[in-house]
C-alpha positions in Angstrom: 0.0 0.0 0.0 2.7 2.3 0.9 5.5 2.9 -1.8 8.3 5.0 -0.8 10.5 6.5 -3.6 13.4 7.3 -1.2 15.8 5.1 -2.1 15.5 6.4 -5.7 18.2 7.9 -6.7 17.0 10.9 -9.0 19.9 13.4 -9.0 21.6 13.3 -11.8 25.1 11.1 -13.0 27.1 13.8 -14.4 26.1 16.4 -11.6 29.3 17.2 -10.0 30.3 19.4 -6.7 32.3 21.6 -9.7 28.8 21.8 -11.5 27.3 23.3 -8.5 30.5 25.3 -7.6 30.2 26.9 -11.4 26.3 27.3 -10.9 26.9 29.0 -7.8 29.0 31.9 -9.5 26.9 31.5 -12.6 24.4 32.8 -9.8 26.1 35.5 -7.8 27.5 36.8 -11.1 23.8 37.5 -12.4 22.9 39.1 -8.8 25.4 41.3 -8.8 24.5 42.8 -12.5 21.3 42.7 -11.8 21.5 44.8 -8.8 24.1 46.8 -10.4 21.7 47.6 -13.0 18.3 48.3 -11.2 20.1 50.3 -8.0 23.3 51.6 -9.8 24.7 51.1 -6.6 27.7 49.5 -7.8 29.0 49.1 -3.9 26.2 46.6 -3.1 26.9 44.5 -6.1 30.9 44.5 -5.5 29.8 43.7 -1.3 28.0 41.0 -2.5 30.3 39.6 -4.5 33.3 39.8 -2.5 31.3 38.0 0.6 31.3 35.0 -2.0 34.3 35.4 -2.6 36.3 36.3 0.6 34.4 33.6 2.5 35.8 31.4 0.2 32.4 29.6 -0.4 32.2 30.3 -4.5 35.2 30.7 -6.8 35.3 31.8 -10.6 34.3 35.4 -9.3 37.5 36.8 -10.5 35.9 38.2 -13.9 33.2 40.0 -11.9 35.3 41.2 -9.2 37.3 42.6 -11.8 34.9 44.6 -13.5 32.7 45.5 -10.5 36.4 46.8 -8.6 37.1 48.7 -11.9 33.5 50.3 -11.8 33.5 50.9 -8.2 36.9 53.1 -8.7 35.2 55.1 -11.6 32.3 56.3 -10.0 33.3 56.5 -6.5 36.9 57.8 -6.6 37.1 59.3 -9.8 33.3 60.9 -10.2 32.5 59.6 -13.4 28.7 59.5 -14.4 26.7 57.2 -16.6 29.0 54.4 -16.4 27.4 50.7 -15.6 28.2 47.6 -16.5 
């Protein structure tokens, strides 16, 4: 009468823990533009980015860090307007 499906197996094969490490940067990646991009507060994208980063829980954030570091320096230090990513 009762059928229990737990000892199913359903994830996937080829998921790996690098899968979910790239889908985790894949994620905080898209966060960070997005709020980037509907606050232009590029200091709350590069915070949460460098959490991730800094905490060491998600790697590949180097590309983003890059550009959101390089924004962050153009409108806060040197004043310029109507930059974004």
């Amino acid at each position: 009468i009762w059928s229990s499906n737990w000892s199913e197996d359903s994830t996937p094969d080829t998921e790996t823990a690098t899968n979910i490490d790239d889908d985790l940067a894949m994620w905080y990646d898209k966060r960070a533009r997005e709020i980037e991009e509907r606050s232009a507060l590029a200091s709350h994208a590069l915070t949460l980015v460098t959490i991730a980063k800094v905490g060491g829980a998600v790697e590949n954030l180097d590309n983003i860090m890059f550009h959101l570091l390089t924004l962050d320096t153009l409108i806060y230090d040197i004043n310029v307007e109507g930059v974004s990513l």
